[in-house]
C-alpha positions as CSV (number, residue, x, y, z in Angstrom):
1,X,81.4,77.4,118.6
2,X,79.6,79.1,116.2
3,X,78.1,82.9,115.9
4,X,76.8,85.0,113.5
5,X,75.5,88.1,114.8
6,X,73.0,89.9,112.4
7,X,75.5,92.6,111.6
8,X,77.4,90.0,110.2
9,X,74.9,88.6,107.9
10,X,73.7,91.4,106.8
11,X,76.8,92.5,105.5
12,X,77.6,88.9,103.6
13,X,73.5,89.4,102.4
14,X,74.6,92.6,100.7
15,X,78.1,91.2,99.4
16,X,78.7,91.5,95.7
17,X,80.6,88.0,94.8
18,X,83.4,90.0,94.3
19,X,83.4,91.1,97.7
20,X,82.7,87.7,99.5
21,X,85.3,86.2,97.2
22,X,87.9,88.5,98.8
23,X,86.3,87.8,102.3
24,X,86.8,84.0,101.6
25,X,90.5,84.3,100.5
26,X,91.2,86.6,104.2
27,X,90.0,84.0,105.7
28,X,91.8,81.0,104.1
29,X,94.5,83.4,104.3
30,X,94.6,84.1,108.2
31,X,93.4,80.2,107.9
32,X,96.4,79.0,106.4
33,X,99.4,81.2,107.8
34,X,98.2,81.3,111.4
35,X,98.6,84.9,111.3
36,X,96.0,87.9,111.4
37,X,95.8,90.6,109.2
38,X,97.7,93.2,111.1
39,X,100.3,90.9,111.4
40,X,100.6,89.6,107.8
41,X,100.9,93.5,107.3
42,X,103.6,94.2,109.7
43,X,105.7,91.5,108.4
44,X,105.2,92.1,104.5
45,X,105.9,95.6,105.2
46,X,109.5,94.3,107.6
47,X,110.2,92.3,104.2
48,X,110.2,95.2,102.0
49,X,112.8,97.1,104.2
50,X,114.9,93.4,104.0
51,X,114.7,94.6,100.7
52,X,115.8,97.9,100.8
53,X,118.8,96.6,103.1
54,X,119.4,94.2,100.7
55,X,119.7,97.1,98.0
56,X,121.9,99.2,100.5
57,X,124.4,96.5,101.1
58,X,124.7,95.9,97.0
59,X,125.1,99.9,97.0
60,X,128.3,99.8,100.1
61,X,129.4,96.9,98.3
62,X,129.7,98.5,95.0
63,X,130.8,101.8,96.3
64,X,133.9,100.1,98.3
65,X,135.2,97.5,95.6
66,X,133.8,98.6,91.9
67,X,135.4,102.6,91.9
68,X,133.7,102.8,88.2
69,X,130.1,101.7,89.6
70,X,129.3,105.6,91.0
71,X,126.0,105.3,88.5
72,X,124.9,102.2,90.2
73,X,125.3,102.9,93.8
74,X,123.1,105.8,93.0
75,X,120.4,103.9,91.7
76,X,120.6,101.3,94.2
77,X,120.9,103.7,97.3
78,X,118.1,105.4,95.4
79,X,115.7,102.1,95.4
80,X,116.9,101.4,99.2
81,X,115.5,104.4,100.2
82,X,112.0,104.4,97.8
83,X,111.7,100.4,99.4
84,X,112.3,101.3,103.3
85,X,109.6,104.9,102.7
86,X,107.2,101.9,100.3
87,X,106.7,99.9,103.5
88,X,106.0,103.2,105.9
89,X,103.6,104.1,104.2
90,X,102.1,100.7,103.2
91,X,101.8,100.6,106.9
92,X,100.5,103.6,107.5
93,X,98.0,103.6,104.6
94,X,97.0,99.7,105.6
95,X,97.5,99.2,102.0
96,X,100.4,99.5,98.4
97,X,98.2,101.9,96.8
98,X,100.8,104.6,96.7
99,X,104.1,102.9,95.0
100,X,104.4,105.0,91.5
101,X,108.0,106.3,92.1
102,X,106.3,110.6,91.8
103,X,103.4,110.3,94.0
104,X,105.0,108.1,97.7
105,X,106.9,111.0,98.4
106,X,103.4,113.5,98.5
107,X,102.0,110.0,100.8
108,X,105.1,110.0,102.9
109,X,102.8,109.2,106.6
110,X,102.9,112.7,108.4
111,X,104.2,111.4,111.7
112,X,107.4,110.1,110.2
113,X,110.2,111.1,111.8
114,X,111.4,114.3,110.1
115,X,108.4,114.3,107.4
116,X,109.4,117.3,105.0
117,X,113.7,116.1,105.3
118,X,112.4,112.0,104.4
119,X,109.9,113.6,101.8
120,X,112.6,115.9,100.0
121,X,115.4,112.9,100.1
122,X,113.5,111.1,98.5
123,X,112.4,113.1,95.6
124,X,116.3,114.4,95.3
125,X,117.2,110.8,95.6
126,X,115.3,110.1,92.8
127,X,115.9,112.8,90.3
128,X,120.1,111.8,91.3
129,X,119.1,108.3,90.4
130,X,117.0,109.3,86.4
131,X,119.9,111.4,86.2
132,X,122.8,108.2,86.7
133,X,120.2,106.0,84.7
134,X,119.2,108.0,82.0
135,X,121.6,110.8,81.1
136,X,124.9,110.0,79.1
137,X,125.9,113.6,80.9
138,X,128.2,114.0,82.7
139,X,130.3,111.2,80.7
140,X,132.7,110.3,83.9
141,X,131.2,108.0,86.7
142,X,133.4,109.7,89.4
143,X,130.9,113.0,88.8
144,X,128.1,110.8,90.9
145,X,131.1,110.7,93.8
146,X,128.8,113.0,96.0
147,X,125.9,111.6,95.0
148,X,126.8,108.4,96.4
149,X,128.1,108.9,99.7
150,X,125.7,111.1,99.9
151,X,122.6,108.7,99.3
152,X,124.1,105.4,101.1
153,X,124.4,107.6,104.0
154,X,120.4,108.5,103.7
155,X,119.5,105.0,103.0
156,X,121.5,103.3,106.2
157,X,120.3,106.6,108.5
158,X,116.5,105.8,106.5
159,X,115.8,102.2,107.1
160,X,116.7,102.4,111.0
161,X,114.4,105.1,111.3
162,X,111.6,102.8,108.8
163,X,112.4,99.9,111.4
164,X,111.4,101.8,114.5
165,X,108.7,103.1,112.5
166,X,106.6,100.0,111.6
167,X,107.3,98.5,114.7
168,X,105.6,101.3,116.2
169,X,102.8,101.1,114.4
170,X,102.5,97.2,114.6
């Protein structure tokens, strides 16, 4: 059955062809996948913390069996944890307009459980993880011990708390 109510056509009237081509690929989109928008959203954003627990598990892995890999479990707890607060706020925000690694910590969604402690881990997380990447100081890999127990312990505690989050909000 078809229906086109006059609010309708008067918002494709006053489309720019930019617009209407973005209204046409939603619509093929829900079309094709058999899925609304909301829930294309909830599930993109439950991939991207599959992908932060994919980057913890590589981090546990590499903590238990490579003792001379202290560097890289930092930088992989580190993008576990900027993944799993990615897909909050992409949830939050209805959109991944806030991924440069300085500014989604400032878009961290203020009801997050424990805003300010998620907000601050992640910025420390990520000046730990510029610090393993980027400085040849402090030479020794066992100096990023504390580090890394530290921040595989934020990530695992982080993407539960994510979970429960977007599922909230889906």
């Amino acid at each position: 059955m078809r229906k086109a109510n006059p609010e309708d056509l008067l918002l494709i009237s006053k489309s720019s062809k930019e617009k209407l081509g973005y209204l046409a690929a939603g619509a093929s989109l829900v079309s094709r996948t058999g899925y609304n928008l909301k829930q294309l959203k909830a599930k993109a954003a439950l991939d991207r913390l599959q992908l932060a627990a994919s980057f913890l598990k590589e981090a546990q892995s590499l903590y238990v069996t490579g003792q001379h890999m202290r560097r890289t479990v930092v930088s992989r707890a580190y993008y576990s944890m900027y993944h799993a607060l990615r897909s909050a706020t992409f949830i939050c925000y209805g959109g991944d307009d806030h991924e440069q690694h300085t500014v989604l910590p400032s878009k961290l969604p203020f009801d997050f459980p424990n805003h300010d402690r998620w907000q601050n881990a992640l910025k420390n997380a990520r000046l730990e993880r510029n610090r393993a990447d980027y400085d040849p100081y402090p030479r020794r890999d066992e100096m990023f011990e504390s580090a890394a127990q530290s921040l595989i312990k934020d990530a695992a505690e982080l993407i539960v708390l994510t979970r429960r989050y977007i599922r909230s909000k889906a």
